[in-house]
N, C-alpha and C positions, 0 to 999 in steps of 0.2 A: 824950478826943478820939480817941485810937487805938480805942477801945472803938469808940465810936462809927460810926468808919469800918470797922473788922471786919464789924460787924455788917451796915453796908449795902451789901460786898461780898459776903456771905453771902447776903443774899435777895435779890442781883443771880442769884447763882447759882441759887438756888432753884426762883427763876419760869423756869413753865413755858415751851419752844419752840412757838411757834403754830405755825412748820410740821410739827409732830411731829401735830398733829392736823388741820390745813387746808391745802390745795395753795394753791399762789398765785393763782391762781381762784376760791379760795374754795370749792371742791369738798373732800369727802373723800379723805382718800388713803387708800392701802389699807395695813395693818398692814404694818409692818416683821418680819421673818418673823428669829428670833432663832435658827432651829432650823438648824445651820451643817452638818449630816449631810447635806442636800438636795443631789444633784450639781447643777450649775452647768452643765451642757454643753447643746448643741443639744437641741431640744425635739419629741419623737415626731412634731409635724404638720410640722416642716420636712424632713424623711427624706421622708416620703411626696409631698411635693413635688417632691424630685429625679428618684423614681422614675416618676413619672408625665409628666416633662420629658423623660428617657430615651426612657419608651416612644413618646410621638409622635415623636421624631427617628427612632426603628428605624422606623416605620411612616408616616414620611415618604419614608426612604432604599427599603422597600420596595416603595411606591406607584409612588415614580420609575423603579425598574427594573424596575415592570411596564409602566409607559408606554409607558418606551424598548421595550422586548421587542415590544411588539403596534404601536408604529406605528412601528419600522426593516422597510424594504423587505426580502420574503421572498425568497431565490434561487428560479426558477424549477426545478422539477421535472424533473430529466433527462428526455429522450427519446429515444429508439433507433430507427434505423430496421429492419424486418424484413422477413422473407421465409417462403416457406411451403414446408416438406420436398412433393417433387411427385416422381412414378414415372416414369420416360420412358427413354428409349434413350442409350446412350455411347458415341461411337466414339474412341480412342485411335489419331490417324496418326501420320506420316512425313512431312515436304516435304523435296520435290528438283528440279529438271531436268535435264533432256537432250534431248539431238537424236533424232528420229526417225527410225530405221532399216527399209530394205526389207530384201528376199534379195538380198542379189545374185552377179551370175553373172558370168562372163569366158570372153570369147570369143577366143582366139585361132589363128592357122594352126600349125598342127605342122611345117610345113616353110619353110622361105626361098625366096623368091622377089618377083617385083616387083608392087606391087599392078597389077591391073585395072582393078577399079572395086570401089566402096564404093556399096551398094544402100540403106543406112538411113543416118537423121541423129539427131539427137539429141533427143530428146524422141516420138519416133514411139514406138509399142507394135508391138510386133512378137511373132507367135506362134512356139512351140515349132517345131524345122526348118524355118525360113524363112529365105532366102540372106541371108547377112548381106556376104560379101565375097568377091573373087574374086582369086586369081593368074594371071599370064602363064604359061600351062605351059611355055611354053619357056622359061620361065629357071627352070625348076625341076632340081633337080639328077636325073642319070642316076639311075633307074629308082625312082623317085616316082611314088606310082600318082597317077594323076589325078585321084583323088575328093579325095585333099589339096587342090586347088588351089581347092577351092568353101569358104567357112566360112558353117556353118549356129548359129543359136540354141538355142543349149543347154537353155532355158527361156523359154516368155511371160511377156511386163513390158515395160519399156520402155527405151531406148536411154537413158542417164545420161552416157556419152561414147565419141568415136571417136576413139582416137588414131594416126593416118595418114592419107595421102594417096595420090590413085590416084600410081603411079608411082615410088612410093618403096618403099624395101624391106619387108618383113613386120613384119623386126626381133623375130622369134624372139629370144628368148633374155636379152630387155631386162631388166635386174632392177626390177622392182617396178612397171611400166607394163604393163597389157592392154589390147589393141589395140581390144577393143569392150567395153562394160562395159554390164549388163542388170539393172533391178532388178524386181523384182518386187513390186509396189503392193497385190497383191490380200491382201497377209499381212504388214502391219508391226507393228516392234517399239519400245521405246525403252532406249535404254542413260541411267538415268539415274543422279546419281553423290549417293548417298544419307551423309549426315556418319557418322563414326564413332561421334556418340552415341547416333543412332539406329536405328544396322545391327544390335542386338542383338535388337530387336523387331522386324524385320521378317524373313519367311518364306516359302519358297516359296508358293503357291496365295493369297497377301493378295489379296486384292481390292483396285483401283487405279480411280479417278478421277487426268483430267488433262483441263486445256486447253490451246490454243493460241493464239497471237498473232491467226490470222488471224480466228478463230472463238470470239471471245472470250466471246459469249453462249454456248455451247454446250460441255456437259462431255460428253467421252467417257469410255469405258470399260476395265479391263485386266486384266490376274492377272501376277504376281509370278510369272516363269518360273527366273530364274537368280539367282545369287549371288555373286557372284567374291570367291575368299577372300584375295585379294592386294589389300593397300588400295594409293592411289594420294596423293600430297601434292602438291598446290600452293598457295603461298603460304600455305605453316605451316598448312593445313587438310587433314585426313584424309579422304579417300572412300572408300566404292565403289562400284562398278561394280553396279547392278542392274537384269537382263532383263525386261521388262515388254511381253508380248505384247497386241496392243490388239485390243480385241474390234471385230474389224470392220461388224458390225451395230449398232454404236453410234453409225459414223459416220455415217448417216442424209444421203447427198448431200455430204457434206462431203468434200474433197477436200485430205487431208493427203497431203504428201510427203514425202519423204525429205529430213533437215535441217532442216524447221522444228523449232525448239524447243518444248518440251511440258511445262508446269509442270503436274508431279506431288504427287499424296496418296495415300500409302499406308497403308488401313486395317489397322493393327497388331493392336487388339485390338478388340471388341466387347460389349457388354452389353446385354439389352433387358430394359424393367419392370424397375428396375433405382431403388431410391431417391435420389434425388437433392440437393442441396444447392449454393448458391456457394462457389467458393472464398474468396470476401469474410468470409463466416461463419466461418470458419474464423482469418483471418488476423486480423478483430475479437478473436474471441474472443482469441487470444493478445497482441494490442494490450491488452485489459483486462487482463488480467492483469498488464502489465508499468506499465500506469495508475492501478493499485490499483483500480481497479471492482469486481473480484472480491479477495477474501479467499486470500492462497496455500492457508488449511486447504482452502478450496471445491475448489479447482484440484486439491490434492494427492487428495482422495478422490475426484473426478471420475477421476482419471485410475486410480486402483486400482480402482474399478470395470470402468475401461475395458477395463484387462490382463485383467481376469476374464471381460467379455464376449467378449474374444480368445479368452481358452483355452477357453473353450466351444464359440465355433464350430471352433475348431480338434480340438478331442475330436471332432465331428459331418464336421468335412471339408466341410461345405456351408455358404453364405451362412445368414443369419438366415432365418427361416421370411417375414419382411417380404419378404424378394425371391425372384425365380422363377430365379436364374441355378442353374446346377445345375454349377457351374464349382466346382471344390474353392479355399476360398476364399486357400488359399496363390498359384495365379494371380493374385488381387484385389492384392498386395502391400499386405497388410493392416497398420494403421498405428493404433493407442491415441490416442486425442486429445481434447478437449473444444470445443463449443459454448457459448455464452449465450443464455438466454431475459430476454423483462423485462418485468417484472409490478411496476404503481406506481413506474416510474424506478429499481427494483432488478434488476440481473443475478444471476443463477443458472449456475453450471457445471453443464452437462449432461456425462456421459460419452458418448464415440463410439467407433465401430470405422469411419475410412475404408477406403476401397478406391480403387479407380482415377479416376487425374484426367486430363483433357483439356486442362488450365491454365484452364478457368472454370468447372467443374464437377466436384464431385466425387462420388464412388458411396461410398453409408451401408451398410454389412456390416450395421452393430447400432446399436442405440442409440434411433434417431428413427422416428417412425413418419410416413406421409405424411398433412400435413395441418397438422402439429403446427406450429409459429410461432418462430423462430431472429432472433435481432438479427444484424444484418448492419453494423452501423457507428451512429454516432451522427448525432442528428438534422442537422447539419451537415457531415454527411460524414467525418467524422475516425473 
């Protein structure tokens, strides 16, 4: 019995597993692979997967930030405004005013006595030895010739004032009062009272423009006669005193007196054909530079150039061959500096040698040539 059942646990075991040869479907299955050396791990086409998931995400990310790059709005293109280097004349003044002064003259008696009579008034023109006034010879003192007792004009002009009356004394001897006072119109001057800062430049023979209140269309003309070397102060401002004879052919019917006020320009210096530029240009360029527009290297060799163009003219003693001044260019008060030009919304430091400014213009030694194109500020005025 035990046998028995041995046995038919034995070819229980025996018989074959159907699934060892058929899937539950009924399909083949594929060999069970007994060779246990074979690695186990990820399988060469899922690598190449990864890598190819990779690369379209980089070339996603790339895509995008070509997008973004081409359609984010462009900053507009700087722009600059400019100006053109041009040849023309410089005059460097002086303003001042002052009263306008005649000659004048004083008439008075050399002896004491009572007036007469007073034969002029005030504002008449009276000529050279013409009775101007008269004494009672009797009340003049013992042995006084008689010709004292007439006062004649010392010079032709005109009467400015009479200080007496018939009847009263001569008054010889008054301090600081003459009895007939005469000016003389045909030759006036002006004492004008010129600041401290600018009496260094100014020099006998300048030539002088001035007008007047009353004639306010109308510039006259003068020369720079005097100089007074003792300044004057009021109200904490230094002057002086400067003689300006007025060219009387200038006044053309105009009828200035003595007193009116006469606002003065005195031509200090002068330049003609003569390079020119704005002072604008000048003060940009230095605005760029502190805006970062220009590169300090630009600035720094702009301006080593510049020293060099200095010593040059200064080895020659005469302006650059660009200008006709013939003036030794240490008068110019020559000055190293740089310019901007601007080409495609880039600046450029130019080297310069200025010379004399007028406060809107300045005079180019070296550097620019006329014609040439200078940024003067930016397109908005800054």
């Amino acid at each position: 019995m035990q046998e028995s059942q041995q046995r038919t646990e034995n070819q229980m075991l025996d018989r074959p597993r159907i699934q060892d040869d058929v899937d539950f479907f009924g399909e083949e299955s594929p060999p069970i692979s007994t060779d246990h050396s074979r690695p186990t791990g990820p399988q060469p086409g899922g690598g190449r997967r990864w890598i190819t998931i990779i690369a379209l995400v980089l070339l996603v990310i790339v895509l995008g930030g070509l997008a973004i790059a081409l359609l984010r709005p462009r900053s507009p293109q700087a722009t600059y405004q400019s100006q053109t280097v041009v040849k023309g004349d410089l005059n460097i003044t002086a303003s001042a005013t002052g009263p306008i002064q005649g000659t004048l003259y004083n008439a008075d008696f050399v002896a004491t006595g009572k007036i007469s009579e007073i034969d002029v008034s005030v504002g008449q023109h009276v000529t050279a030895g013409q009775t101007l006034a008269k004494l009672d010879a009797s009340t003049l003192p013992g042995n006084t010739p008689g010709a004292n007792a007439t006062l004649t004009a010392p010079h032709a002009g005109t009467v400015t004032a009479v200080n007496g009356t018939v009847g009263a004394s001569s008054g010889v001897g008054t301090t600081g009062t003459h009895f007939i006072v005469i000016v003389d119109t045909s030759s006036l001057s002006i004492v004008a009272n010129v600041n401290e800062v600018d009496i260094a430049k100014v020099a006998v023979g300048n030539a002088v423009t001035f007008t007047v209140g009353g004639y306010s269309t109308q510039q006259f003309q003068g020369t720079v006669h005097a100089i007074a070397p003792q300044g004057q102060t009021v109200s904490n401002v230094v002057t002086y005193p400067v003689t300006v004879n007025v060219d009387m052919n200038s006044l053309q019917g105009a009828n200035l007196l003595p007193g009116m006020t006469a606002n003065v320009t005195i031509n200090t210096q002068s330049r003609t054909s003569v390079l020119l530029i704005p002072v604008s240009a000048v003060n940009f360029a230095q605005s760029a530079q502190t805006q970062g527009l220009i590169s300090q290297s630009q600035v720094a060799t702009a301006l080593t150039q510049a020293h060099q163009q200095l010593a040059t003219l200064q080895s020659t003693g005469v302006n650059s061959g660009t200008n006709t001044n013939p003036n030794p260019v240490t008068n110019d008060n020559p000055n190293p500096a740089f310019v901007v030009t601007s080409s495609n919304g880039q600046l450029a430091a130019v080297p310069v040698v200025l010379g004399l400014s007028n406060g809107s213009m300045y005079e180019v030694l070296s550097g620019l040539s006329e014609g040439q194109t200078i940024a003067t500020s930016t397109s908005n005025g800054g």
